[in-house]
Every structure is written in C-alpha cells, then in structure tokens.
C-alpha positions in Angstrom: -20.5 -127.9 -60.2 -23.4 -126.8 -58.1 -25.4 -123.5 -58.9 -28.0 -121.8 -57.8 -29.4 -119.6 -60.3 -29.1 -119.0 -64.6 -28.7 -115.3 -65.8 -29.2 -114.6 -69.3 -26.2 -111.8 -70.0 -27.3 -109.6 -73.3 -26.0 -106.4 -75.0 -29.1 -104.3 -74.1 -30.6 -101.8 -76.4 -32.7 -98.8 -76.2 -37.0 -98.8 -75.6 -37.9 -95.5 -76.2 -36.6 -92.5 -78.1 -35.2 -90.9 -74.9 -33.4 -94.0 -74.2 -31.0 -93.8 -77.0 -28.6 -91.1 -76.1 -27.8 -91.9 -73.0 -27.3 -95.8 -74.3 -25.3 -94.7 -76.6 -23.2 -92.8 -73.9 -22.8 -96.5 -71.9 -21.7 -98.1 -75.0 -18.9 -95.6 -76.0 -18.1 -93.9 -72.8 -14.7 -93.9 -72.4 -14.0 -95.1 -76.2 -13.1 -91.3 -77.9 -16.2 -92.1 -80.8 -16.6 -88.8 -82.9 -19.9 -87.4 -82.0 -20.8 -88.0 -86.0 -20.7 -91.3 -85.6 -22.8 -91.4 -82.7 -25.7 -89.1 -84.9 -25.2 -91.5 -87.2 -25.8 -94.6 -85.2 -28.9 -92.7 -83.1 -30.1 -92.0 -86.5 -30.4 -95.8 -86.7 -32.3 -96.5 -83.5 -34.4 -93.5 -84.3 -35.5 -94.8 -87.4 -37.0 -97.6 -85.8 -39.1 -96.0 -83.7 -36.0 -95.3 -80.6 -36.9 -98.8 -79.6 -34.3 -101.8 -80.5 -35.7 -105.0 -80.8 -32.9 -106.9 -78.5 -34.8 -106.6 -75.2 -37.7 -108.0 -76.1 -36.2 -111.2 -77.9 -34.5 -111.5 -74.5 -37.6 -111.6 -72.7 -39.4 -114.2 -74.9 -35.8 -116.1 -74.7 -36.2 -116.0 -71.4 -39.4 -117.3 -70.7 -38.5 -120.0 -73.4 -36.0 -121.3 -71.5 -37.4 -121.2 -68.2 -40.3 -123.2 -69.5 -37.7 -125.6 -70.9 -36.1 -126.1 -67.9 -39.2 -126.6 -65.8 -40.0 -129.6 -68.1 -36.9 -131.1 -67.7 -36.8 -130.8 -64.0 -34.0 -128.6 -63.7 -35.0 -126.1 -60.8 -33.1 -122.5 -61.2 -34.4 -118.9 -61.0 -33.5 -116.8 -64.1 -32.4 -113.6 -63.9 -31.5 -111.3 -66.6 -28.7 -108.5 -66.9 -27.6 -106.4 -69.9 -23.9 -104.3 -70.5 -24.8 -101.2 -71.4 -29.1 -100.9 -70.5 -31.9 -101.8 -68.2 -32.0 -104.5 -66.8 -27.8 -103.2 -66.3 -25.8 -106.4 -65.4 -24.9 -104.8 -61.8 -28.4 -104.3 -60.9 -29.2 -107.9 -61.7 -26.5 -109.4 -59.6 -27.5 -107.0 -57.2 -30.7 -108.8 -56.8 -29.1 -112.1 -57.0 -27.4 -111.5 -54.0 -30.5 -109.9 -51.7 -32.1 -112.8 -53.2 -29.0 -115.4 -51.5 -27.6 -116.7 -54.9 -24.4 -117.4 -54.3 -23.2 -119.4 -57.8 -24.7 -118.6 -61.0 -24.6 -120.0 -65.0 -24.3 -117.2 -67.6 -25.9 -117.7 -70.7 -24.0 -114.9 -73.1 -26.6 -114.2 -76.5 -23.2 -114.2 -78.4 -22.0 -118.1 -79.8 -18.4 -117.0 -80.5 -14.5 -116.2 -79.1 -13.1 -112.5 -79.8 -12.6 -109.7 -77.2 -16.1 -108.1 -78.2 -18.1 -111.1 -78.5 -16.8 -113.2 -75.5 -13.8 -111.6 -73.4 -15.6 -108.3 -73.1 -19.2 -109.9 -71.6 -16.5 -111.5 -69.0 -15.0 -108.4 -67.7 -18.4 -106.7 -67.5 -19.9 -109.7 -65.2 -15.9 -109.1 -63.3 -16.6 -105.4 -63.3 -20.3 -105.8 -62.0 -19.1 -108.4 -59.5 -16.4 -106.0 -57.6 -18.8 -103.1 -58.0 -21.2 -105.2 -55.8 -18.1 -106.5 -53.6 -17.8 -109.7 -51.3 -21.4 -110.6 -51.7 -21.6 -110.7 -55.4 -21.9 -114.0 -56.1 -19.9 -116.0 -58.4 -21.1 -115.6 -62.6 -19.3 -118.5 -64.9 -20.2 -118.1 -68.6 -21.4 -121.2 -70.9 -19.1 -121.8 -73.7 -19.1 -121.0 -76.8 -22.0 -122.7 -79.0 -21.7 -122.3 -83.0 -21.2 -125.7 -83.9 -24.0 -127.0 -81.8 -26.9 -128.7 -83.9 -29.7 -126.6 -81.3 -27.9 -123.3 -83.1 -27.4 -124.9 -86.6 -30.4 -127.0 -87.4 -32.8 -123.7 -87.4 -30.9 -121.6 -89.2 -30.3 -124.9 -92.1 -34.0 -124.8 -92.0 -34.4 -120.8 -92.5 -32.2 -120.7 -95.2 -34.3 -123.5 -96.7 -37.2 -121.3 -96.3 -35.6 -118.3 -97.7 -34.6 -120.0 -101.0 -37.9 -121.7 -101.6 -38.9 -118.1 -102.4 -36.9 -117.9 -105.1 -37.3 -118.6 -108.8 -36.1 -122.3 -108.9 -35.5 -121.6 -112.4 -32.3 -119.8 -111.6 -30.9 -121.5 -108.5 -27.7 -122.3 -110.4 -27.1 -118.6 -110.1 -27.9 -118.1 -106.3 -25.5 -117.8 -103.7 -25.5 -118.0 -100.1 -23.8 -115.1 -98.0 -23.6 -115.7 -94.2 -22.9 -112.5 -92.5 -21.2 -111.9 -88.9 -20.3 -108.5 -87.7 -17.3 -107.4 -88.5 -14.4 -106.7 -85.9 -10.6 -105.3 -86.5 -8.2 -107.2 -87.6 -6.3 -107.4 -84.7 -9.2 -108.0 -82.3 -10.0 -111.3 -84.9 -6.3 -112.0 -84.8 -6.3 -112.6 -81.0 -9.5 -114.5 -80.8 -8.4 -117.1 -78.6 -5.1 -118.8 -77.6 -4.0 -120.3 -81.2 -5.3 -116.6 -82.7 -8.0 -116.5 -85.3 -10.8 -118.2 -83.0 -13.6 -116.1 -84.4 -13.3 -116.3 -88.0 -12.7 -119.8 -87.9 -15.6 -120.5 -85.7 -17.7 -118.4 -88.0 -16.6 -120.2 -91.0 -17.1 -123.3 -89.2 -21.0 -122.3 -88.7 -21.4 -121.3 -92.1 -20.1 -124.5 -93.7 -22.5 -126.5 -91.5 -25.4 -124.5 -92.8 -24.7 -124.3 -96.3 -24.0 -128.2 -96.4 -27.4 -128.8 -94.1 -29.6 -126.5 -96.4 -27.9 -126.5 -100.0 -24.7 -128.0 -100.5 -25.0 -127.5 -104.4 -24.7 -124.1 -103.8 -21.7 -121.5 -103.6 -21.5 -119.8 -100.2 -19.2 -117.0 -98.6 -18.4 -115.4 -95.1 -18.8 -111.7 -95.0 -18.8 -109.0 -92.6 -21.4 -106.1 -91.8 -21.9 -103.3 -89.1 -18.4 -102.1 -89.5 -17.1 -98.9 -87.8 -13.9 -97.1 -86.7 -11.5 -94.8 -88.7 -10.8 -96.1 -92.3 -6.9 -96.4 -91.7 -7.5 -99.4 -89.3 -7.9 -102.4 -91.2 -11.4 -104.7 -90.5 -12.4 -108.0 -91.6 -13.3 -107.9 -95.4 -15.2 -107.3 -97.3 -18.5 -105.8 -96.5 -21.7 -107.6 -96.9 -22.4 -104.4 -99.7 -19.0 -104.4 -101.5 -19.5 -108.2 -101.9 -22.9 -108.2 -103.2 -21.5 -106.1 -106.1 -19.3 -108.3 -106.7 -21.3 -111.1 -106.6 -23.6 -108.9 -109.3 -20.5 -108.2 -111.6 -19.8 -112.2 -111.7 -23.4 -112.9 -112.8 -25.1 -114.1 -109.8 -28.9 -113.1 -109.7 -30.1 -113.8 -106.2 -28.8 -114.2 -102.8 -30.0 -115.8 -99.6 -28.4 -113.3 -96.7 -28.4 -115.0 -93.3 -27.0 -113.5 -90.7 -25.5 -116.4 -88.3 -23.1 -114.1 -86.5 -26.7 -112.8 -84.5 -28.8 -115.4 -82.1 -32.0 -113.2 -83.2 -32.8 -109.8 -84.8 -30.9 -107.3 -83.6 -30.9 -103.4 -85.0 -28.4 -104.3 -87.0 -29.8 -107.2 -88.8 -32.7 -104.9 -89.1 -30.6 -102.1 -90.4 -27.8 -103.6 -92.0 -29.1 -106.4 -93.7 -33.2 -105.6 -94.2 -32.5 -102.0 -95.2 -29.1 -101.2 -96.4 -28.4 -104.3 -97.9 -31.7 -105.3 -99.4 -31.5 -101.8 -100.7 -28.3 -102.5 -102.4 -29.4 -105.5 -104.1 -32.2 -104.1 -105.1 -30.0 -101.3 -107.1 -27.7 -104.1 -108.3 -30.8 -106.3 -109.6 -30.1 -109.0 -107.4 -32.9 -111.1 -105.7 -32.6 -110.7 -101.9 -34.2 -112.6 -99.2 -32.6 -112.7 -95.8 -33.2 -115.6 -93.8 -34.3 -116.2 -90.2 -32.0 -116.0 -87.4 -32.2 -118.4 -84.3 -34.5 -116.8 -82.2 -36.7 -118.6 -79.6 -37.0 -121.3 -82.0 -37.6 -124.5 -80.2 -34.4 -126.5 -80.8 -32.5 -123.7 -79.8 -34.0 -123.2 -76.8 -33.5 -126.6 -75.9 -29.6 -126.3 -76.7 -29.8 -124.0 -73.6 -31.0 -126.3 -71.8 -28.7 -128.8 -72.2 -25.4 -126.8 -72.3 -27.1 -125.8 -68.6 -26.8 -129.6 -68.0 -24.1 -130.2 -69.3 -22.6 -127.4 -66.9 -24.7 -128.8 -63.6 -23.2 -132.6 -64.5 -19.8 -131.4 -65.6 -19.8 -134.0 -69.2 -18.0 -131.6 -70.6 -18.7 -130.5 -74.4 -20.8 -132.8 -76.6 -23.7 -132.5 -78.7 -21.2 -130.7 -81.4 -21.3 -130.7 -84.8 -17.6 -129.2 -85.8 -14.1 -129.7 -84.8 -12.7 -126.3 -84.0 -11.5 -126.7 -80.2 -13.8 -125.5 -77.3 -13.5 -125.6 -73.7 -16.2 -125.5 -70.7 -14.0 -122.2 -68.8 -12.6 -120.1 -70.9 -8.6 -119.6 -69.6 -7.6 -116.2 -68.3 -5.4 -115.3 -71.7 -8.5 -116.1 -73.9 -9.3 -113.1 -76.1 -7.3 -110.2 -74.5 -8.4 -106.4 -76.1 -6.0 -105.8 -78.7 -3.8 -102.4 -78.7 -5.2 -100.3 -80.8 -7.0 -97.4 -81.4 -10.6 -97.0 -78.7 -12.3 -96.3 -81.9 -12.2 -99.0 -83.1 -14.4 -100.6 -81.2 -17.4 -102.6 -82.8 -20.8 -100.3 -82.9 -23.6 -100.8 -81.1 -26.0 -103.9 -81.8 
C-alpha cells in the first residue's frame, strides 16, 4: 500500500488549568456523566498542576519516531491529532489535506482491541474524515501491538528495575500486578469478533513480561481507573481491592506495572503513584511501580517497523504471542456495547 504521510492519533489531555473543563466537556459531551464525577475527575488534573502529561510524551514520541524513520530511509511527514484536545484530530487532517496528503498510516498510542481502546479511535478518524468531506484524505490504523517484543522487552526490563529495589531477602513474598484500565463488562465481552479480545490480549502481555523479567514469581491481571454507576458490572477487581488481598495472604511487596498505558498518563500518575502507592503504604506492603514504554528506544523502533511492515504489506511478524491479529481491522470489530452512556471509561 502506498502512503503518503504517518499521524500519531492520541487521547489528548489538558495543558493548563483553564484547559480542563472544557476537555472534560469533549470527553463526556453527549455521555449523561453526573457533574460529581466530572469535579471529581478535574479534581485530578488540578492536582497536577491542570496540565496532563499525555501531550508532551506525544511530542517526544513523535520526534522519536521521526528520527527513526529518517535513519531508516523511510521518507513521511508526521502529523499529529488528538480526540478530545489540541492538536483535535479534525484539525490535523485538516492540514493534511491543504498540505496534499492523500493516504495516511495511523499510529493509535493504545496496543489493544475493545470499543474504547481501538473501535472508538476509528470512528473519531471516520467522524473527522466526513467533517472535512471529499478531500479528507484516507487514515488506516496500524494494528494492534501487545505481543510485539519493541512493546514487551522494555517493560521486561522495567520490571527488572523495579524489583532490584526491593529487599531480595523477601522476594519469595513479592508479587507482580500488571494493571490495564478497566472497561464494562460488556464493552470487554465484545472486544473483537470471537469476544473477549482485550482481556485476553492483556493477559497475553502480562504473561510475556512476567516470564521475561521473573518467572519465579506469582503475577496477576488487574484493573484500575474505573468509573460508571456501581449497578453495571466492570472488569475485577481493582488494582486497590486486590492489593488487600494480596496483604491478607501475606505478600509484602509488589511490583505494579501498568502495561495497559504506552507511557505515563494521569492516570498512571494518579491511580497507580498516588492512590495506589498510598494504599499499600496503609496495608504495609512494599510498592514500586515500574516504567511504562515510553520513548524508550526499542519501542520506538517497533514503530518503525509496523510502518514497514504496512508500506511492504508482510503482513504481521515480529510477534511474540499467539492471540490472532490482523493488519485492517474488519468493520464488526469491537462494536460499542448497549448499555448505559455512563459507563463509559474516564478520562486518561
């Protein structure tokens, strides 16, 4: 397939205090969130200065990955478009098109199938396209990417980092909890055409990093960042509940990493380095969370090649699980579920 152009497709996240609001209001709009819940969300951002740190890991991944491609010869421009804040998606392909692209590559910043994580990025590039009308050009998303060794090898190393500060002394009662956020149960239920395509692809990831980084250790899947009324049923249980359980059953320290997230957004920040850290602190428990992907090196170079492998159409390699994956994603892939608007995931 030829194309002219790579666009790095993100969530987007406030960069000033005044920003949050009205982000808030793109998120939700249309999605009947109680107004509590969005105070308690702004509260968040707020805390961190109004600023989330998503934007700016998309601009060092960006430059990462142009440099990458430079070195290996591969001649795009990158453009850059977030859902729901500046730079908006529909603005970027604006540009794209003044600027005569016609066909481009999306790289989406989240590895996995569901409707929030995958589906939902392609009917906001569908959305933005018709907004923009005949001359939009053309957006076809990479696939999915949570088996590939340029997303698993870092994260094997960080959570090789994270438990050499530990007491070695009491490894034997350390456990490793990988964290994703959680989504309902009927969104998780209809991730892809089989059903259950995130949750396996997440427990997929999670084996290959606790067998890369410490395979004589105990590990489990858990879920964080939930939201939504308590009467619809989520994915279980929370990275909290489960950390007092892990307590009750005499574990003393736990290695939290959070390979649901390319990099550190608010809700690594939040959910993980201050709720949960202040949980195990409460329960006794040793915490160290571990580094997420990032702009590290070998997963900017995954980029690159999944960009190849696009341009020369090999189709999927370089893979280091079996759970099925394909280079388009079919039209029935990951429909919304029915259910309640409020149930939506919250911001990142």
């Amino acid at each position: 397939m030829r194309y002219d152009a790579f666009v790095l497709v993100s969530f987007g996240g406030p960069e000033r205090p005044e920003d949050v609001q009205p982000f808030l209001a793109n998120v939700t709009r249309g999605r009947g969130v109680p107004p509590e819940r969005l105070a308690e969300v702004a509260e968040h951002y707020l805390s961190v200065g109004g600023v989330s740190p998503i934007n700016d890991q998309c601009r060092r991944l960006l430059r990462g990955i142009g440099n990458e491609l430079a070195a290996h010869g591969v001649d795009l421009p990158l453009y850059w478009g977030n859902r729901n804040w500046h730079p908006l998606l529909s603005d970027t392909l604006r540009r794209m098109s003044a600027d005569g692209v016609r066909r481009a590559l999306a790289f989406v910043t989240s590895p996995y199938g569901s409707y929030s994580s995958c589906r939902q990025y392609l009917d906001d590039i569908a959305t933005a396209r018709a907004a923009l009308g005949p001359e939009a050009p053309v957006v076809d998303k990479i696939r999915h990417y949570g088996d590939d060794p340029g997303f698993v090898r870092p994260q094997v190393d960080a959570v090789r980092t994270a438990l050499a500060t530990l007491d070695p002394a009491r490894r034997a009662s350390t456990r490793l909890v990988f964290t994703a956020h959680s989504v309902p149960v009927s969104m998780a239920a209809t991730a892809g055409p089989q059903g259950g395509r995130y949750e396996a692809q997440l427990r997929e990831t999670a084996a290959l990093v606790a067998a890369g980084a410490a395979p004589d250790l105990g590990w489990d899947l858990v879920w964080q960042s939930r939201s939504g009324p308590p009467s619809v049923p989520w994915l279980e249980p929370d990275v909290n509940d489960h950390l007092a359980a892990l307590a009750d059953a005499g574990v003393t320290g736990v290695v939290v990493s959070p390979i649901g997230f390319i990099s550190d957004h608010l809700e690594v920040v939040w959910d993980l380095d201050t709720e949960a850290a202040a949980t195990a602190k409460r329960l006794g428990l040793d915490f160290v969370r571990a580094a997420t992907a990032a702009t590290d090196p070998r997963f900017v170079a995954m980029v690159r090649r999944l960009v190849v492998e696009r341009l020369t159409g090999s189709g999927p390699r370089d893979r280091l699980g079996a759970t099925e994956v394909w280079d388009t994603c079919p039209t029935h892939c990951c429909p919304a579920p029915r259910r309640d608007r409020r149930t939506q995931p919250r911001p990142a």
